[in-house]
C-alpha positions in Angstrom: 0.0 0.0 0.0 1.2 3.6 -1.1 2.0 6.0 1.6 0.6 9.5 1.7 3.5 10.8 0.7 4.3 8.9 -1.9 0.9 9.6 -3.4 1.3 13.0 -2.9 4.5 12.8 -4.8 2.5 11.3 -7.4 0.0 13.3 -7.9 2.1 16.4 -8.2 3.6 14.5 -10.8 1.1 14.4 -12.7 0.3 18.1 -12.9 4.0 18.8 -14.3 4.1 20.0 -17.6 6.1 17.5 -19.5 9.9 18.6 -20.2 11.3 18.7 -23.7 15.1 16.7 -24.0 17.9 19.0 -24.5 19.5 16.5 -26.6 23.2 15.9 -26.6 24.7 18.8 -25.6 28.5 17.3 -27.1 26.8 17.2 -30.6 25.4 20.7 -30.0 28.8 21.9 -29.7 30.5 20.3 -32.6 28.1 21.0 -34.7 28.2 24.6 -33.7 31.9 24.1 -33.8 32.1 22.9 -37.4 29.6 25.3 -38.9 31.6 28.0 -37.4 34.7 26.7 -38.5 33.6 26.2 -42.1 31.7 29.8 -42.3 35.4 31.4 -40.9 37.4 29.6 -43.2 35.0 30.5 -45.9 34.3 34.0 -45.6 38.5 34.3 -44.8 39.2 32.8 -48.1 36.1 35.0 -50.2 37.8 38.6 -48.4 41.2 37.9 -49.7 43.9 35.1 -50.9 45.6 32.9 -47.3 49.2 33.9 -47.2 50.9 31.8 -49.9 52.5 28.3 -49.1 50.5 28.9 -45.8 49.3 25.3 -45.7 53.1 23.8 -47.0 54.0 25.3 -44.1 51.9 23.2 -41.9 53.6 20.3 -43.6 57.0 21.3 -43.2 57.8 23.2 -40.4 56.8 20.7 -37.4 56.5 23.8 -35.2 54.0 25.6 -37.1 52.0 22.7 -37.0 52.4 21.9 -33.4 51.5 25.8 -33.0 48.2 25.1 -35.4 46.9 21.6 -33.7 47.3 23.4 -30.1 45.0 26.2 -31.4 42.5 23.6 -33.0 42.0 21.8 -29.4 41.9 24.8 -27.5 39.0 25.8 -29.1 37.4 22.8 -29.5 37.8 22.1 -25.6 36.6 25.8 -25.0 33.5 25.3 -27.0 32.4 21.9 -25.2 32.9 24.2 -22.1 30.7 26.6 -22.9 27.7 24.2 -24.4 28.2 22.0 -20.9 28.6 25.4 -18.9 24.6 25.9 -20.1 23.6 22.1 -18.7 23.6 22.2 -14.7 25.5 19.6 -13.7 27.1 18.7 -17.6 30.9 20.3 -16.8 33.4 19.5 -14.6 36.2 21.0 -13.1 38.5 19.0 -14.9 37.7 19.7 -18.1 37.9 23.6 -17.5 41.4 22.9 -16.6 42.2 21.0 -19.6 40.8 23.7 -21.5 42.9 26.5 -19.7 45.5 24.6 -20.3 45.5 24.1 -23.9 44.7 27.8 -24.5 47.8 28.9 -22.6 49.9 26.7 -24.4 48.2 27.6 -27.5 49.1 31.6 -27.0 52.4 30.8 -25.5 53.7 29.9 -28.7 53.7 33.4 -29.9 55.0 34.6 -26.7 57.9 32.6 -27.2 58.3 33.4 -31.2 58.5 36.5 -30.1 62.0 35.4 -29.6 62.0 32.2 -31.5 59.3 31.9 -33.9 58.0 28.9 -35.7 58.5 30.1 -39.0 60.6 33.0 -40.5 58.7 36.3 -40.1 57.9 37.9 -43.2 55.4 40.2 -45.0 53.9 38.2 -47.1 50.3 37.7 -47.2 49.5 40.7 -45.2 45.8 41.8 -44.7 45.5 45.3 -44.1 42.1 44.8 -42.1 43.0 42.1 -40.2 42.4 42.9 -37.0 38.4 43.8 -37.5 38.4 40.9 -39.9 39.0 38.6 -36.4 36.0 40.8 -34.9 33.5 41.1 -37.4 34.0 37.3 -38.5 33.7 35.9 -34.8 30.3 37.9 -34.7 28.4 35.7 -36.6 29.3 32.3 -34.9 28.8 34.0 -31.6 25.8 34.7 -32.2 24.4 31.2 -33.8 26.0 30.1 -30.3 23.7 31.9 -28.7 21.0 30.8 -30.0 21.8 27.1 -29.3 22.6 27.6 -25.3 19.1 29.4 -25.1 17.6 26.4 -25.8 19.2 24.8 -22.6 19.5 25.9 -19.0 22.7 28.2 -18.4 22.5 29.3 -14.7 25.4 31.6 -15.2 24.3 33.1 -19.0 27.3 35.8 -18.8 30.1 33.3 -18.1 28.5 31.0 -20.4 28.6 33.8 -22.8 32.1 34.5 -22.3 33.3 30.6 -23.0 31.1 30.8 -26.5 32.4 34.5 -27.5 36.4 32.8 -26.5 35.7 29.7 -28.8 33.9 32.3 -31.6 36.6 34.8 -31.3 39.4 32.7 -31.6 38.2 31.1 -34.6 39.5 33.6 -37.1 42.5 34.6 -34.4 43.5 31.0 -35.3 42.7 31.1 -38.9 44.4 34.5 -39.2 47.8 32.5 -38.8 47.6 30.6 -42.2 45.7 33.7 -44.0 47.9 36.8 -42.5 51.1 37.8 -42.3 53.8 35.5 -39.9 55.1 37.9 -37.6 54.6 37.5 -33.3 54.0 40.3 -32.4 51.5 41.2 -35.3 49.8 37.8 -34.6 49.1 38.9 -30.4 48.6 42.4 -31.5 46.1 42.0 -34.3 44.6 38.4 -34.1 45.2 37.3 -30.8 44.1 40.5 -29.2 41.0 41.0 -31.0 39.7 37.3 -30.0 40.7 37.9 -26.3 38.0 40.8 -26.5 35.5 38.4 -27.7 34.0 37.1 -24.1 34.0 40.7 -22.9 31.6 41.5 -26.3 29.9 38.5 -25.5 29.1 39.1 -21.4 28.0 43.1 -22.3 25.4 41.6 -25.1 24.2 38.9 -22.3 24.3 41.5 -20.0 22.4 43.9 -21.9 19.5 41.3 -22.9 19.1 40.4 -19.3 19.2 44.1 -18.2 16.3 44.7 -20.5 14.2 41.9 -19.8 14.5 42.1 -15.9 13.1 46.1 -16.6 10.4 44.6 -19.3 9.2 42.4 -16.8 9.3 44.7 -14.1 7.0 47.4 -16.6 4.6 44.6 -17.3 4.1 44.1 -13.7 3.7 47.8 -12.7 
């Protein structure tokens, strides 16, 4: 025989509204991921020629390729941080740090080309716009993002945000390397820099949003 409370448990059951599946919140992420990427790499290539022998170079000078693959699973950590970071309970602690970690080694590449860099610095392939070419590209992607953690339950939105607009922004930063000029300390000034900015974009338009809708609620209750 049922006990009262579990009946009562049962019957408050029933009058829940039934909740949709967020799906697979990995698959969410690489597919944002890979549309991103492709839509970077495309609109890159449809602004202006990559720097030429770009992609030799990743080929034959083992550095440079380290230097690329680093970037490539920074992001791609980054970006299954920021989908999880929208699940309660979906990301660990562990993970984060992974991600950190990749990042820093990532960026501390150019750091250290700064003195020793991967591949001969030169001129070639230089984009005069490049650095608003990283913004404006890592726009789009941030925004799709956005529209896919809305769907789930972020219980921090603006640090959420600021995961997705690092992934989105550092995108082109990365892509910047084969399609720009190879020089350090143009690479952190005007690639690097520009994708760094990306999660503080990101947290002011979260911000924003919230800002508004907390005072749109607030005028529909007055």
């Amino acid at each position: 025989m049922k006990s009262s409370r579990d009946m009562l448990i049962e019957s408050l059951g029933r009058d829940l509204p039934a909740v949709r599946s967020i799906g697979n919140v990995d698959m969410m992420a690489s597919a944002w991921l890979l549309a991103s990427a492709l839509y970077v790499v495309a609109i890159i290539h449809v602004m202006g020629p990559i720097r030429p022998n770009a992609l030799a170079q990743l080929v034959s000078e083992p550095r440079f390729l380290v230097e690329t693959v680093c970037g490539v699973l920074a992001i791609a950590v980054t970006s299954l941080i920021a989908f999880r970071a929208a699940v309660p309970g979906a990301l660990n602690q562990k993970l984060v740090w992974l991600g950190t970690v990749l990042m820093v080694l990532w960026l501390a590449n150019y750091v250290v080309g700064l003195a020793s860099p991967a591949l001969e610095p030169s001129m070639h392939g230089k984009r005069e716009a490049c650095l608003w070419e990283t913004l404006v590209y890592a726009l789009p992607p941030m925004l799709l993002g956005y529209l896919f953690i809305r769907r789930l339950y972020p219980l921090q939105p603006v640090k959420t945000a600021m995961s997705l607009s690092l992934a989105a922004g550092m995108l082109p930063a990365l892509y910047m390397q084969i399609a720009c000029m190879y020089v350090p300390e143009h690479i952190l000034k005007f690639h690097i820099l520009p994708g760094l900015m990306m999660p503080l974009i990101g947290a002011l338009i979260v911000w924003v949003a919230r800002s508004r809708a907390v005072d749109g609620s607030g005028s529909e209750a007055r």
